[in-house]
ZAKE-864688 format. One line per 2 residues: their letters; for each residue x, y, z of C-alpha. Coordinates in pm, 1 decimal, always signed. Example, Ala and Ser with C-alpha at 12.3 -4.5 7.8 and 13.67 -1.06 7.14 Angstrom:
as> +1230.0 -450.0 +780.0  +1367.0 -106.0 +714.0
//
This chain:
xx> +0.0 +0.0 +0.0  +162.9 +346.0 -96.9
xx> +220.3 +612.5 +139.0  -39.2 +884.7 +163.4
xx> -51.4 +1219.9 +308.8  -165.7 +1065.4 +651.8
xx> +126.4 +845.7 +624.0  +382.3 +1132.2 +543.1
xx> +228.7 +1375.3 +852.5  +256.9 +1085.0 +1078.4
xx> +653.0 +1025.6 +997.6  +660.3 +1386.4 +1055.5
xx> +560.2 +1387.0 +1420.2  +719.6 +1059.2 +1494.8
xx> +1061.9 +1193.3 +1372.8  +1040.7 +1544.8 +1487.5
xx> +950.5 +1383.1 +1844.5  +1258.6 +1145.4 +1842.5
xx> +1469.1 +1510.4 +1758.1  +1301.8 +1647.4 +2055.4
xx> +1403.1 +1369.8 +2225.1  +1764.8 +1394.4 +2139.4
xx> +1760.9 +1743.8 +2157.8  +1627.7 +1760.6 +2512.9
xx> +1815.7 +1498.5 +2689.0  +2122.4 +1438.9 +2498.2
xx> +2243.0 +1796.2 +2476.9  +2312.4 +2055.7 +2711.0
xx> +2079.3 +2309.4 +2524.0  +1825.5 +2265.2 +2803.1
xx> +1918.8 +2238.8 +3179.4  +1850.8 +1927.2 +3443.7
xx> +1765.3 +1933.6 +3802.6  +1812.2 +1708.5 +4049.6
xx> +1522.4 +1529.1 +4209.0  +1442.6 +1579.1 +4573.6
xx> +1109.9 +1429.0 +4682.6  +893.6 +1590.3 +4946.2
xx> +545.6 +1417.8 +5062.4  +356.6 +1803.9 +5018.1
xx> +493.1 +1740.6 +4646.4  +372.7 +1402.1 +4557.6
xx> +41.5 +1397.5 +4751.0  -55.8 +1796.0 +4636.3
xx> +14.0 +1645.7 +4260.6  -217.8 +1377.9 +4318.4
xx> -498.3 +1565.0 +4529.7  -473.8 +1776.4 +4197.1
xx> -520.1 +1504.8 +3943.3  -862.8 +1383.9 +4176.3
xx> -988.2 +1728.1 +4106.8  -923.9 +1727.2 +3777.4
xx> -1120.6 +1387.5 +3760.7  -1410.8 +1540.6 +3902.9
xx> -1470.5 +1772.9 +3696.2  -1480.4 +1558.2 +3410.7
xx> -1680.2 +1292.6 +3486.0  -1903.2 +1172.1 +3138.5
xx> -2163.9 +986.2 +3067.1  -2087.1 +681.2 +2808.3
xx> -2312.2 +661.7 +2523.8  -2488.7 +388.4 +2471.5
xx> -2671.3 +419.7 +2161.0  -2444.3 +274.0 +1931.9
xx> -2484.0 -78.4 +2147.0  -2881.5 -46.2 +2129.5
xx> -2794.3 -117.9 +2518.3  -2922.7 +78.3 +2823.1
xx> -2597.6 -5.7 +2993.0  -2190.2 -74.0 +2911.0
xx> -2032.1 -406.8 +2912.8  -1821.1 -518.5 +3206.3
xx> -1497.0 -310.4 +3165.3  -1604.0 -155.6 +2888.5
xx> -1372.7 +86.1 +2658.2  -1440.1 +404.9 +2803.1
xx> -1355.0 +234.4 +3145.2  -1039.6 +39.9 +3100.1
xx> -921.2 +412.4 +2896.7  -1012.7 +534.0 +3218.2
xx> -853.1 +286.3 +3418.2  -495.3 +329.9 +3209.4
xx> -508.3 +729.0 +3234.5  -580.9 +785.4 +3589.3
xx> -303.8 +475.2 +3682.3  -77.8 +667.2 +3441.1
xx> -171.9 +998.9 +3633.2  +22.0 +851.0 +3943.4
xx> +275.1 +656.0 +3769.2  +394.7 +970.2 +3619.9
xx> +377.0 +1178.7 +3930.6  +608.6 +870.3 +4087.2
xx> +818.0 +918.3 +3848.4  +920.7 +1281.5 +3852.6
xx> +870.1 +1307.9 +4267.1  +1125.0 +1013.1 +4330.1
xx> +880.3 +884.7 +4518.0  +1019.5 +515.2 +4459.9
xx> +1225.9 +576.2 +4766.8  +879.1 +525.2 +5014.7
xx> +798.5 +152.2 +5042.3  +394.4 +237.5 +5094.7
xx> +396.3 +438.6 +4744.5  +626.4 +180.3 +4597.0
xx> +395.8 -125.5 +4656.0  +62.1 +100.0 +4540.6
xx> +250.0 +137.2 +4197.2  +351.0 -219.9 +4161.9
xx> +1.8 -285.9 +4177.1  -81.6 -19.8 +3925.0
xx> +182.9 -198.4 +3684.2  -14.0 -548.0 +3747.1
xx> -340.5 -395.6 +3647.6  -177.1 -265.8 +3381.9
xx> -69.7 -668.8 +3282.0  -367.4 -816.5 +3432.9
xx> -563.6 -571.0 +3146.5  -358.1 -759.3 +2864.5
xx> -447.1 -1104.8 +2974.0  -809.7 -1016.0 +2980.9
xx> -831.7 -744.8 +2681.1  -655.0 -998.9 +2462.1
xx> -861.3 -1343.1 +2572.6  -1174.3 -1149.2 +2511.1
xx> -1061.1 -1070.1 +2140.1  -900.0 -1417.2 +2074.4
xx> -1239.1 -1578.8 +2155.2  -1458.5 -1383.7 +2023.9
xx> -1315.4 -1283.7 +1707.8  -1089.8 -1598.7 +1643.9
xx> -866.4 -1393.2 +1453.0  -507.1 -1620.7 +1489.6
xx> -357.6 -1397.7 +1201.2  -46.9 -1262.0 +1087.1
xx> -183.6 -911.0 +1044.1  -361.7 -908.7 +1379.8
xx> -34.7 -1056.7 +1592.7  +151.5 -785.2 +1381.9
xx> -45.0 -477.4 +1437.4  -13.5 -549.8 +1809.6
xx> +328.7 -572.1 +1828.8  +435.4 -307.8 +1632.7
xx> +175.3 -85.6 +1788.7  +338.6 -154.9 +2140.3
xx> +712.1 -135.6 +2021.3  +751.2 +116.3 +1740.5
xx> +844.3 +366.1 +1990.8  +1077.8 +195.4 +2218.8
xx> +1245.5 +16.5 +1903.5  +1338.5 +331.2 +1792.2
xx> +1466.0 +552.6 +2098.7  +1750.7 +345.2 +2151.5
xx> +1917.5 +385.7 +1790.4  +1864.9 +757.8 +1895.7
xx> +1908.5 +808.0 +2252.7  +2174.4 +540.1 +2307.1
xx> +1966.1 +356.1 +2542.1  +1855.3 -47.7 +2490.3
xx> +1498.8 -204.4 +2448.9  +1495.0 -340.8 +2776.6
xx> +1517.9 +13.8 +2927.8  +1215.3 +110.3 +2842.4
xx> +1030.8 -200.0 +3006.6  +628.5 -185.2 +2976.5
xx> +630.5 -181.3 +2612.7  +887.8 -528.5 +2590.8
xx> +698.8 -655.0 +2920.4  +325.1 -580.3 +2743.5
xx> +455.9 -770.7 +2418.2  +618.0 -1036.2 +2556.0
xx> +232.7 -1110.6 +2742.6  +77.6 -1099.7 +2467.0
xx> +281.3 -1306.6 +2302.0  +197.3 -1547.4 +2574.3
xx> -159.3 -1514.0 +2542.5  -139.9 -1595.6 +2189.7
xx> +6.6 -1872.4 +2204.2  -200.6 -2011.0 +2485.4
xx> -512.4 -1913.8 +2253.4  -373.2 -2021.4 +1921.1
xx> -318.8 -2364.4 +2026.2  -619.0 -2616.9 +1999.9
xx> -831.8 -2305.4 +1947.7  -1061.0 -2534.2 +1752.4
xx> -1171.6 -2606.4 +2130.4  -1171.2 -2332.5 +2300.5
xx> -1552.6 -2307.9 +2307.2  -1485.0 -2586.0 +2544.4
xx> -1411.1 -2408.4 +2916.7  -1249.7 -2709.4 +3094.9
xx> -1027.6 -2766.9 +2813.4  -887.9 -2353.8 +2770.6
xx> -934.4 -2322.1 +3142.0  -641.0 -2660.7 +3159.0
xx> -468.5 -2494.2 +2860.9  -422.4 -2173.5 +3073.0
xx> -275.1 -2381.4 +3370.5  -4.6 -2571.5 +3152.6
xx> +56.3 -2226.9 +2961.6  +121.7 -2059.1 +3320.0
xx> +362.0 -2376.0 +3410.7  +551.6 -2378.2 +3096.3
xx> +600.7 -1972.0 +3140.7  +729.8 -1976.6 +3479.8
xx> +937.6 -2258.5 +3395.7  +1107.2 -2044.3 +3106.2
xx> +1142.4 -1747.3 +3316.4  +1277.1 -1945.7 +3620.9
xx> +1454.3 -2215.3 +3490.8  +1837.5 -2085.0 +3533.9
xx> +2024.6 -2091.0 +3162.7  +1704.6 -2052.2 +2904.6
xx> +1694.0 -1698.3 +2901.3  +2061.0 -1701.4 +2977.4
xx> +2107.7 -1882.7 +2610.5  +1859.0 -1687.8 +2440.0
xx> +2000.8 -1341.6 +2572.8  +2324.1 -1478.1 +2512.2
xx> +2278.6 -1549.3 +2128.4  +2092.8 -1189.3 +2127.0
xx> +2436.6 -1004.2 +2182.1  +2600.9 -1245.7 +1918.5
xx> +2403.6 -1230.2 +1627.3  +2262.5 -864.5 +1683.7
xx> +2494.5 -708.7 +1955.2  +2221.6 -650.9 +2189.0
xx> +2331.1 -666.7 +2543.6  +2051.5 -705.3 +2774.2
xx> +2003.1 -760.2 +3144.0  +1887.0 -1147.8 +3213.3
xx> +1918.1 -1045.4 +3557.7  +1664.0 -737.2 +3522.0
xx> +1447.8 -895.8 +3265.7  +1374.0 -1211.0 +3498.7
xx> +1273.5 -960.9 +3730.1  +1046.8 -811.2 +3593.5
xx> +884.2 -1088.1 +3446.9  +847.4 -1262.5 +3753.9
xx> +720.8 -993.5 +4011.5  +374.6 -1041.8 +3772.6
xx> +425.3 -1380.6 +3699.7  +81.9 -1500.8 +3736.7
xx> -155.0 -1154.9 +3715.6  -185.7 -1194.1 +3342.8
xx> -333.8 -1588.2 +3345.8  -552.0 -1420.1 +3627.3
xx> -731.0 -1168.9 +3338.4  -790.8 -1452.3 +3116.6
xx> -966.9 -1641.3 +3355.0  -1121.5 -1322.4 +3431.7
xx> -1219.0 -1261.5 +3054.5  -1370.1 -1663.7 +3052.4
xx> -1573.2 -1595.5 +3330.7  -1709.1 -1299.2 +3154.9
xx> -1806.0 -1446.6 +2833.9  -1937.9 -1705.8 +3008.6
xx> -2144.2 -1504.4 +3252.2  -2271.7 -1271.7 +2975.7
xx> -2500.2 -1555.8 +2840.1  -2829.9 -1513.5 +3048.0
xx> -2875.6 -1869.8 +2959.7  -2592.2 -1983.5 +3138.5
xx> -2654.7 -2219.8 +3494.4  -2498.6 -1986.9 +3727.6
xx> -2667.0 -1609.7 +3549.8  -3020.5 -1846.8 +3647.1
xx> -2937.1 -1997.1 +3960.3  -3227.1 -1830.9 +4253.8
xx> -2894.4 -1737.9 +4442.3  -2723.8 -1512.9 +4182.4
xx> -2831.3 -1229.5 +4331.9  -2699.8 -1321.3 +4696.1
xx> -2324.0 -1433.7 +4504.8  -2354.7 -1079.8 +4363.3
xx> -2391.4 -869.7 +4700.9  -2166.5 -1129.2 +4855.0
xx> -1909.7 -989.4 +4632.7  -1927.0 -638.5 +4647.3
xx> -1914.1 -667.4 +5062.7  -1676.9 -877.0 +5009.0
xx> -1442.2 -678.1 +4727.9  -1497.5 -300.4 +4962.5
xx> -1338.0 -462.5 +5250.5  -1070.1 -609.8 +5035.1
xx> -961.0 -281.0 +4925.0  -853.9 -127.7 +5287.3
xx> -773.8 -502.8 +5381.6  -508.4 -510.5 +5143.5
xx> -365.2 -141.6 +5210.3  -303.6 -269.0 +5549.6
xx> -202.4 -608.4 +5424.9  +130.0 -377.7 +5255.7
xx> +205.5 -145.5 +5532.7  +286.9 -458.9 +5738.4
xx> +652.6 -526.4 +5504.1  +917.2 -367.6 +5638.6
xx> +1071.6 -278.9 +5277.2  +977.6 -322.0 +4951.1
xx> +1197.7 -604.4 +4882.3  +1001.8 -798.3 +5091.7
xx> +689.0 -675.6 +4932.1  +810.8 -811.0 +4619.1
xx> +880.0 -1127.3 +4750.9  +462.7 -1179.1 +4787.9
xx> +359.4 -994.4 +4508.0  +319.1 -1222.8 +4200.0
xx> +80.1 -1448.9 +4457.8  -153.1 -1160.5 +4595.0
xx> -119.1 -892.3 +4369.9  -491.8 -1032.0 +4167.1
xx> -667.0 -987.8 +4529.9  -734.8 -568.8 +4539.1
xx> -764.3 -613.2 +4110.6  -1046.0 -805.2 +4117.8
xx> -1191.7 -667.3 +4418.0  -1141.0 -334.6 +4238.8
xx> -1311.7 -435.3 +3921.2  -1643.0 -559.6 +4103.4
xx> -1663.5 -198.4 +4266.6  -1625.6 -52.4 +3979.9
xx> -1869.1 -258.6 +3771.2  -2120.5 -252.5 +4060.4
xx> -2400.7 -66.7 +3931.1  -2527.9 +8.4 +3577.0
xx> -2486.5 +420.6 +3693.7  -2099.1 +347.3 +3738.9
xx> -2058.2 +149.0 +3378.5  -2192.4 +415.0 +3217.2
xx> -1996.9 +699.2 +3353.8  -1659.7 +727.3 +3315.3
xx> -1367.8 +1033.5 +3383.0  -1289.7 +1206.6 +3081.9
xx> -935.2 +1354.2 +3124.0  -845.3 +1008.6 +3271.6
xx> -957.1 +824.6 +2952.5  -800.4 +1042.5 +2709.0
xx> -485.0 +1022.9 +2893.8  -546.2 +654.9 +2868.6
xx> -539.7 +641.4 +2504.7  -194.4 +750.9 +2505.0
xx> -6.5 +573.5 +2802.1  +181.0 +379.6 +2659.9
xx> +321.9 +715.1 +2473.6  +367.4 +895.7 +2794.1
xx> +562.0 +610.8 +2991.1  +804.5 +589.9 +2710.3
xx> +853.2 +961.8 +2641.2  +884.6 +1055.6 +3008.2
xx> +1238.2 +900.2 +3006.7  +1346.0 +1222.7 +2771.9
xx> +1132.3 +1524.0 +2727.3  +957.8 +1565.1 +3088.3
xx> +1245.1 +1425.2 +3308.8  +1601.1 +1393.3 +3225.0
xx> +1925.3 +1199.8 +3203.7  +1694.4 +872.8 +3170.7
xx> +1514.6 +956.7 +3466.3  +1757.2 +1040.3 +3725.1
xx> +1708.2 +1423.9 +3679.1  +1442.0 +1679.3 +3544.5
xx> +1398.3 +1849.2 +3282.9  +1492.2 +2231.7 +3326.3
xx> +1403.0 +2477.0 +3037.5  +1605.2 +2765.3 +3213.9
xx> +1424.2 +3033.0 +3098.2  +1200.5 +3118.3 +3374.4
xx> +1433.9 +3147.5 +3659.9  +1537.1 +2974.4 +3964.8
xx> +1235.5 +3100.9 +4159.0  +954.9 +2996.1 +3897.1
xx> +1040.2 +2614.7 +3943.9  +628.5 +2522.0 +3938.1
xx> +607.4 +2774.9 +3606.8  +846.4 +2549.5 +3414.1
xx> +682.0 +2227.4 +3541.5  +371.8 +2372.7 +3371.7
xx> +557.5 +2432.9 +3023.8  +718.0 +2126.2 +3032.4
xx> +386.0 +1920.9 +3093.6  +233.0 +2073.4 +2832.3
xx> +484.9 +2012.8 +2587.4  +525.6 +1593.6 +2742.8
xx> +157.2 +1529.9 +2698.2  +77.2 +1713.1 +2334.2
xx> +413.0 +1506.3 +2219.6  +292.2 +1208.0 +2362.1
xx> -64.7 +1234.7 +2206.7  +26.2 +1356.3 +1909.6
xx> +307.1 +1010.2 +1866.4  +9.5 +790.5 +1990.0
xx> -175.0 +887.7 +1632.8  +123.6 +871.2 +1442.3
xx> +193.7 +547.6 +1575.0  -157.5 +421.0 +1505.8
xx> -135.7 +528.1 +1175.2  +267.6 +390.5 +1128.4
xx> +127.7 +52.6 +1215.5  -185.8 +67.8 +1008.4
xx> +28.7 +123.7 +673.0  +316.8 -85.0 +757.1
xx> +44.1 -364.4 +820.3  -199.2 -293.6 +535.2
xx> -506.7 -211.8 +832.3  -752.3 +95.5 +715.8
xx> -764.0 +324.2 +1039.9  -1121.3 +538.1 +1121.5
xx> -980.8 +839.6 +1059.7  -887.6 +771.6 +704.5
xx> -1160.9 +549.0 +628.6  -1392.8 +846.1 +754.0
xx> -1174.2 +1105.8 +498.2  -1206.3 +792.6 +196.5
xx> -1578.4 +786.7 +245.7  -1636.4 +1165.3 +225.4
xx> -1470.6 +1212.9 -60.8  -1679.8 +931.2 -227.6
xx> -1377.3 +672.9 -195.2  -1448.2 +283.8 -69.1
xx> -1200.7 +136.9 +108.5  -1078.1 -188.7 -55.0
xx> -1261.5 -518.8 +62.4  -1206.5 -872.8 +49.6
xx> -1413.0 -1107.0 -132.2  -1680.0 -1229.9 +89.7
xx> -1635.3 -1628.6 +240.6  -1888.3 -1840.0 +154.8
xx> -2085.0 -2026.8 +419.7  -1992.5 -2367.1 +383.4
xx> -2151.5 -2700.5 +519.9  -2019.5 -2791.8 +866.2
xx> -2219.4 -3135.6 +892.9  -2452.8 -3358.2 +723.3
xx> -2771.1 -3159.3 +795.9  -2612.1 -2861.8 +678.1
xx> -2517.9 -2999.2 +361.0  -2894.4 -3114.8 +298.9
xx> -2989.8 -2777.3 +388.1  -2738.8 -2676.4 +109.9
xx> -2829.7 -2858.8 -168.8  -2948.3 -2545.8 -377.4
xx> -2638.0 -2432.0 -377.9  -2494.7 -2617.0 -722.6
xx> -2387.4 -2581.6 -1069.0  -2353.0 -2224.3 -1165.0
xx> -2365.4 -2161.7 -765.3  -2163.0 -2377.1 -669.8
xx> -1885.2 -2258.5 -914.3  -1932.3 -1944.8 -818.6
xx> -1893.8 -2024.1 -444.2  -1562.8 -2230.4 -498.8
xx> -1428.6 -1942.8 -759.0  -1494.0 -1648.8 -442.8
xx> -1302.2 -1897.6 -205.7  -1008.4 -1971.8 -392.2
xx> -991.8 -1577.0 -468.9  -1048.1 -1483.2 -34.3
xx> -759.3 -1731.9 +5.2  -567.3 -1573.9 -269.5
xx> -570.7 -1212.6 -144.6  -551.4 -1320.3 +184.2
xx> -200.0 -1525.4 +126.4  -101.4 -1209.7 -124.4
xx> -130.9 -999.5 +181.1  +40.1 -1227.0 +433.4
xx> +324.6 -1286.9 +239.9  +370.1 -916.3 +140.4
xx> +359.6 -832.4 +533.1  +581.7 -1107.1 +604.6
xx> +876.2 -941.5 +329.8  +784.8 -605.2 +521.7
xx> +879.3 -766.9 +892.0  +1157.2 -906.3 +681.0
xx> +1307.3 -571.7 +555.2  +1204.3 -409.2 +928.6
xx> +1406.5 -631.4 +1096.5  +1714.6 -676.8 +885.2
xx> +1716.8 -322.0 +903.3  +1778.3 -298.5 +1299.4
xx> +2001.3 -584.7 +1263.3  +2229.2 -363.6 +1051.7
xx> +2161.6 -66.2 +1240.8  +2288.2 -296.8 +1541.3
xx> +2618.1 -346.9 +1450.9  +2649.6 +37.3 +1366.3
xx> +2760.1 +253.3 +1685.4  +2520.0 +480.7 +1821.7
xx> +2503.5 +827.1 +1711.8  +2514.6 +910.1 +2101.6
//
């Protein structure tokens, strides 16, 4: 597909970020601070960022579901969810607040809802769409990575650095997998629900397992020079071991509860289970805060966890979900900050703090006594970059993957354009009674049927195998760039 003006504006903004980037944290054009955390600081930030919730509270609308309410977790709450957890991941961030244990173990379990969001998001698509595809598994990945694949080649950094976005993929690798296999049967629940188990097994076996990733990581910096932390990686992996498997059972027990018909939805005591729960999940909550402030450090936090960390998540969820009034509002700035997260956790490294992190960014122009002034300025100039890289980003990954976004689909079908479309399947018999109920469907019909089948297949292995030379080029291309020294 050629490049179009959408294509060309989106480059734009991705490179001209990258120079900011660069610009801002690898030259001495702009100052850095030091950090130097202060509890007024950190709690008046977030006291701030509840107020700005407030006042944007929404109402979803529901008539393009022909619903009266939202679905469990629905879009405009897991947005939600993201922005405000990004809200005080951020504010973490630049405070230093990773020095207090009690703030430390509250964002670890922002980071697992984060994971336990890609288990469930992902199960939910796998089964209902059944889309296994190249194009699909492709548009995920380079969705998530674009970003951090590039900021190294610039910045001088490595992928690893810039964690969520390897972490997320790696997960969703995972869940594919787990879904892909035998998912032929997945309509049967004992049968995913024991795929799930043996998938969790086999994962914390090739995490744990001393001298798998050890090989892997090894060969890594042979072939492609890139010299990444086993030690750090294993880590990371580990402290959420198990949250992820946790949202796909989540996302089975959804489907399956979303059928009225189903024995548990009709059972006289479903009502009781329901109340039981939400007692249940609003003691959890302050349960669980106490639960942390009883480790003396956050290395022993860590050490529990991977095994508790699904306890406040779900209990969380069920609040949240508790009445039709509370699916179908949601927090506007927190959802729109939501949309570009994963933007604003990987740009905050380099144009809102500084030296990776350590330090912050200083734009010296407003004196030493207008410290809150440039914090302001700099915000502004983090979150429109951020936003304005989540689009381009989208719309990166829809033409390197062949995928029509809204937005130009939208511009196409005002100007009296039609999007491309595949030839339709034909329905075809799946048993004998279905073939009887088919017999109409012959000679000229029939022909036809066959001809519109072999042509799907044919445009659909056309555009497989013209992605796949893509993700060829792609990655050849940071191979070589690999063995070139950075420009840093």
């Amino acid at each position: 597909m050629p490049p179009s003006a959408y294509n060309y504006t989106a480059l734009m903004v991705f490179g001209l970020t990258m120079a900011l980037c660069f610009y801002a944290d690898r030259t001495q054009v702009l100052n850095k601070s030091h950090k130097h955390y202060l509890d007024s600081e950190y709690f008046g930030m977030v006291i701030v960022t509840i107020l700005l919730g407030l006042f944007t509270i929404r109402k979803t609308s529901t008539e393009s579901r022909g619903a009266e309410t939202q679905p469990f977790l629905g879009r405009d709450q897991t947005n939600e969810w993201k922005g405000w957890m990004q809200f005080i991941i951020l504010i973490y961030h630049y405070t230093g607040a990773s020095k207090v244990t009690r703030i430390y173990e509250v964002i670890r379990l922002l980071v697992a809802s984060y994971l336990f969001m890609t288990g469930y998001g992902h199960t939910v698509y796998f089964y209902k769409k059944k889309d296994f595809s190249l194009k699909r598994v492709a548009g995920v990945l380079i969705r998530l990575n674009l970003l951090s694949l590039a900021l190294p080649y610039m910045m001088g950094t490595d992928y690893l650095f810039y964690y969520f976005a390897p972490l997320v993929s790696y997960w969703f690798i995972v869940v594919y997998l787990t879904m892909w296999v035998g998912h032929k049967y997945n309509v049967n629940t004992r049968f995913l629900v024991a795929k799930i188990g043996v998938s969790a097994l086999l994962a914390t076996g090739f995490t744990m397992k001393s001298g798998i990733l050890e090989c892997i990581f090894g060969l890594l910096k042979y072939v492609a020079k890139a010299d990444w932390s086993v030690t750090e990686w294993r880590f990371r992996v580990f402290l959420d071991m198990w949250i992820v498997y946790f949202g796909m059972l989540a996302a089975i027990a959804f489907i399956k509860l979303s059928n009225p018909n189903s024995p548990i939805m009709r059972s006289p005591y479903w009502s009781m289970l329901k109340n039981t729960a939400f007692i249940l999940s609003a003691m959890t909550l302050p349960g669980y805060l106490y639960y942390q402030s009883t480790f003396p450090n956050k290395f022993a936090y860590n050490e529990s966890h991977p095994y508790m960390s699904f306890v406040p998540i779900i209990a969380f969820i069920i609040l949240r979900n508790a009445t039709p009034m509370l699916r179908n509002t949601y927090i506007g700035a927190y959802s729109w900050l939501g949309k570009c997260s994963l933007e604003t956790f990987t740009l905050q490294f380099h144009i809102w703090m500084a030296t990776d992190t350590k330090g912050l960014l200083d734009y010296g122009v407003f004196g030493a006594d207008s410290r809150w002034l440039n914090f302001i300025i700099s915000t502004i100039v983090f979150v429109y970059a951020s936003n304005g890289v989540a689009n381009a980003t989208g719309e990166l990954t829809s033409w390197i993957t062949g995928i029509h976004r809204g937005a130009r689909g939208e511009a196409m079908k005002s100007s009296g354009q039609k999007a491309p479309k595949l030839p339709q399947m034909p329905v075809l018999p799946t048993s004998a009674k279905d073939a009887v109920e088919m017999q109409p469907l012959h000679g000229n019909a029939d022909r036809e049927a066959n001809e519109s089948m072999a042509k799907s297949e044919l445009v659909v292995g056309k555009e497989n195998l013209r992605l796949s030379f893509k993700l060829g080029v792609w990655l050849m291309l940071m191979w070589f760039m690999n063995l070139v020294p950075s420009i840093t």
